[in-house]
N, C-alpha and C positions, 0 to 999 in steps of 0.2 A: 815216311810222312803221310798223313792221311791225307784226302782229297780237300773235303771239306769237313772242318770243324766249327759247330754253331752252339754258342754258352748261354742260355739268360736271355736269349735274343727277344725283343719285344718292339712291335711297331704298332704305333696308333696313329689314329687320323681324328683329325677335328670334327666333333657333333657338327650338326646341323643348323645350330643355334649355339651362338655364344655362351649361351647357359647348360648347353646340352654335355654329357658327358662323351669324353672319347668314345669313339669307335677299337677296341681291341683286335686288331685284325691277326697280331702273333704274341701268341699269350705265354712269356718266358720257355722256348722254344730253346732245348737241348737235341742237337742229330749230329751223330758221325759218320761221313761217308770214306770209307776204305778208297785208295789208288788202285783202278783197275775194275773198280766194282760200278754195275747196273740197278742202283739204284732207282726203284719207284716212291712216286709220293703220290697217294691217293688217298680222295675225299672230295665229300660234294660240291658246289658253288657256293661261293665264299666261304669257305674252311680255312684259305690262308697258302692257297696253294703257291700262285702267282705273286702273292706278295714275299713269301717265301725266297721264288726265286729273282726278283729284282732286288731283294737285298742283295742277296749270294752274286747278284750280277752287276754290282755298285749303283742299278738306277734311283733304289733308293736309299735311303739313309735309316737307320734303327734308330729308335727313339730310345732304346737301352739294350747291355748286353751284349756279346761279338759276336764276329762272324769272318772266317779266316778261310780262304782259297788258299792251298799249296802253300800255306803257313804265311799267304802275304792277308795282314787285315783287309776289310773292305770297307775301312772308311778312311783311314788315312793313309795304306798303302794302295790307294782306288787304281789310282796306271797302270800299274803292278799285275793287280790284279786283270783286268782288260785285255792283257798280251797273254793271259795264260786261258782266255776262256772260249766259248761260242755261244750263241744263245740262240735257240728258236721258238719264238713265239706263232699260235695259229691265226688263223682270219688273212685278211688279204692285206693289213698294214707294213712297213717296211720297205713294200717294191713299187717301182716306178714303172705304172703301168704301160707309158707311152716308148717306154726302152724297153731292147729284146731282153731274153730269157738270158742269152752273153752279155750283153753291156750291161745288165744290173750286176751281175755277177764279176766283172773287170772292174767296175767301180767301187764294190766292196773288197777285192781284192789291193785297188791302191788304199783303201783308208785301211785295209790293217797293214801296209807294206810289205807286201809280195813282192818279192825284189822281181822288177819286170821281165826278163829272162823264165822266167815260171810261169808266169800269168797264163798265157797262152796253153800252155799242159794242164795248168790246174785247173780251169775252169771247163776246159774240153773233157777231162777226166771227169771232175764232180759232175757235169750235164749229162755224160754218159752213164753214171753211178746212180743219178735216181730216175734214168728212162726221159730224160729231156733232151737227149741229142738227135735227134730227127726236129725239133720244136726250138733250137738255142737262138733261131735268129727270125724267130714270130715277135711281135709285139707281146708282152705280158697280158696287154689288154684283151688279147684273144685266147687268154688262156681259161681254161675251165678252173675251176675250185681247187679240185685236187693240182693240180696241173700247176698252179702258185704252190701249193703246199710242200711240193717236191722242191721249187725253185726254195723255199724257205730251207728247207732241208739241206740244199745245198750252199746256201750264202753261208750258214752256221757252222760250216766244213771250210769253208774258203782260209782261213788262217790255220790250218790242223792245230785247233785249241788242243791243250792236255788234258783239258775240263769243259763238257760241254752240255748243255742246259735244255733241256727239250722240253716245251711246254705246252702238252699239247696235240702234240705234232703228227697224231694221223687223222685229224680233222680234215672231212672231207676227202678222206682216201677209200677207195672202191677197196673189199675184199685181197683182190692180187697186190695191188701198191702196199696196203699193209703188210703184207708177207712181207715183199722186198724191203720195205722199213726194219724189218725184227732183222731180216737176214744182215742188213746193213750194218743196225747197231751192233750186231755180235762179232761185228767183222772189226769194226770201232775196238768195241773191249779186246780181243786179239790183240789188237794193233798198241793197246795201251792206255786209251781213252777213255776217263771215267766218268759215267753218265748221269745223270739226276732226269728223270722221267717224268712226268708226272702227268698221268693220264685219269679219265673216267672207264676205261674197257680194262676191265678185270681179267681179260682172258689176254689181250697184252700184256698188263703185268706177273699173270702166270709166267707167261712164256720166256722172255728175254731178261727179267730183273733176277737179281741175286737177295735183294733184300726189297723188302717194302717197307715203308709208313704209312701208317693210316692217321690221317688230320682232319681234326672238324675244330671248328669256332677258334680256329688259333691254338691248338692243343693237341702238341703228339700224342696219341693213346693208343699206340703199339709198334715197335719195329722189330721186324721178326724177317727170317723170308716165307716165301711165299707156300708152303707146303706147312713151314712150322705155326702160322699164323694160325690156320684151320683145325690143329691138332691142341695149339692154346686155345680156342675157344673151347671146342666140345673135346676134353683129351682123351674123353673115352668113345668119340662117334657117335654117330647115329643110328640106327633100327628102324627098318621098312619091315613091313609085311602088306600082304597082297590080301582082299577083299576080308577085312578084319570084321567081327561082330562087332554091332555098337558096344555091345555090353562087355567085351572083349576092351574093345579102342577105351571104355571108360575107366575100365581098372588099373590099364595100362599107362593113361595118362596121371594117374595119382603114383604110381611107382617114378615116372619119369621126372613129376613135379611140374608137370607142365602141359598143356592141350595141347592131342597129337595134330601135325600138320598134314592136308590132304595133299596126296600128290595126283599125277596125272595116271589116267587107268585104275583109277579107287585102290593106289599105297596109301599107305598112311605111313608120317615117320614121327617115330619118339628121338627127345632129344634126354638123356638121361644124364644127371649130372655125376653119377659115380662111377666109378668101374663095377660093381655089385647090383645096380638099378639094370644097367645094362642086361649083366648077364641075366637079371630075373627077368626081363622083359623080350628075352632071349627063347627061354624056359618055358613062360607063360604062351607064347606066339605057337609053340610048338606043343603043349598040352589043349591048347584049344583047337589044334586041327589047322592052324593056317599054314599052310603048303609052302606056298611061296614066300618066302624072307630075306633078305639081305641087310649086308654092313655097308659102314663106310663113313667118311671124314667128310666135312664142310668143305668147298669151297672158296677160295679167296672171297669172290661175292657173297656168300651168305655170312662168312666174318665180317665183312665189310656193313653190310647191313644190321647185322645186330649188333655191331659193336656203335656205329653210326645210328642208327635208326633209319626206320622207313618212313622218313618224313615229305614225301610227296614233293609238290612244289615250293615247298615253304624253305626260307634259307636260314 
């Protein structure tokens, strides 16, 4: 049985104006995610990430099309679904600032029913699992940024979901804390736990996901993993060369089909759309005298970008 299966799935929100047209925030949205698998979804602000995952997590309702956790629907198997999940969203919403780092964590432990003989293990466990066990019996309200985001990290653990939802989730985390976040989820997938990610750091979802999607305006437009992504876009790579002639870089650019990109230290890189463009631009680099050249494949980020656009601040 797959983890999650989502068909047709479409959710809109009311314009602004009674007159205004929907808001399409998931635009007939097909994604399979495998049992066991680390799943990334990544794309800009408001792409559909988030809303994504409160369908998948029954907070909200689809205005059309399905969507099935562990083959229980999530709209009219919604209970169902709830005992089988975790969820972690980022920012500081959820915890109860004026309770320790423990009693938030004892308290979500009775609302998913921790048979209380456990309580005590599991929350001392999970606290020592994301580096809160020196901190479990501070006020939340004294805790730093990241310092919640762990605690978030661990409520979302407190029922060992089969399915767990991470949105987000190294917001706010220093360098070190994100390692031990990868380390953790990989330890998760071992254990059986099949993850939905869904991050802006590109070099997280290198690292720990098995597949990605890429989402913008409500619309999957690739799920590949993460190595195959970069070989889809440019499937014959790229070409660098080192202090190129203009007159060189301009012939070069019309072979490639494209304006070479400067890099740092006067590279220049073509992006060639054939296996044949390549190798001429290969040939050419090397009859003009440039020394220095190298290969090599995109990036999850620069797929990301080109397939997304570099659309600045605009959503």
């Amino acid at each position: 049985m797959n983890a999650v299966e989502v068909s047709s799935l479409r959710r809109e929100f009311p314009g602004k104006t009674r007159r205004s047209a929907p808001v399409v925030a998931l635009a007939d949205v097909d994604l399979v995610i495998e049992s066991g698998e680390i799943h990334g979804l990544l794309g800009p602000n408001g792409a559909g990430k988030t809303t994504l995952v409160k369908v998948l997590s029954t907070i909200l309702i689809p205005t059309s099309g399905t969507a099935r956790v562990l083959g229980k629907d999530v709209v009219a198997e919604a209970e169902a679904v709830r005992t089988t999940i975790g969820l972690v969203f980022g920012g500081d919403r959820g915890l109860y600032a004026r309770l320790t780092g423990r009693q938030n964590l004892e308290y979500w432990a009775a609302l998913y029913r921790v048979p209380a003989r456990q309580v005590t293990a599991t929350v001392n466990d999970l606290l020592d699992r994301v580096g809160l066990g020196g901190r479990a019996d501070d006020r939340v309200e004294t805790y730093s940024r990241g310092m919640k985001q762990r605690l978030h990290l661990a409520r979302g653990l407190v029922a060992a979901p089969r399915v767990l939802f991470l949105d987000e989730p190294t917001i706010g985390l220093d360098p070190m804390a994100s390692l031990d976040f990868r380390r953790l989820v990989t330890e998760l997938r071992a254990a059986g736990t099949t993850i939905l990610l869904t991050t802006h750091d590109m070099a997280e979802a290198e690292a720990v996901c098995d597949r990605v999607s890429l989402i913008d305006h409500g619309r999957i437009l690739a799920t590949e993993r993460p190595a195959t992504l970069g070989t889809w876009l440019a499937a014959f790579g790229w070409v660098e060369g080192q202090h190129v002639p203009a007159e060189v870089a301009h012939r070069l650019a019309g072979i490639a089909g494209a304006a070479a990109e400067s890099r740092p230290d006067e590279w220049l890189r073509f992006l060639p759309s054939t296996e044949s463009a390549r190798a001429d631009i290969l040939r050419e680099l090397v009859a003009a005298g440039v020394t220095a050249v190298r290969t090599g494949f995109p990036s999850l980020e620069e797929v990301y970008v080109r397939l997304v656009g570099d659309r600045g601040m605009d959503l």
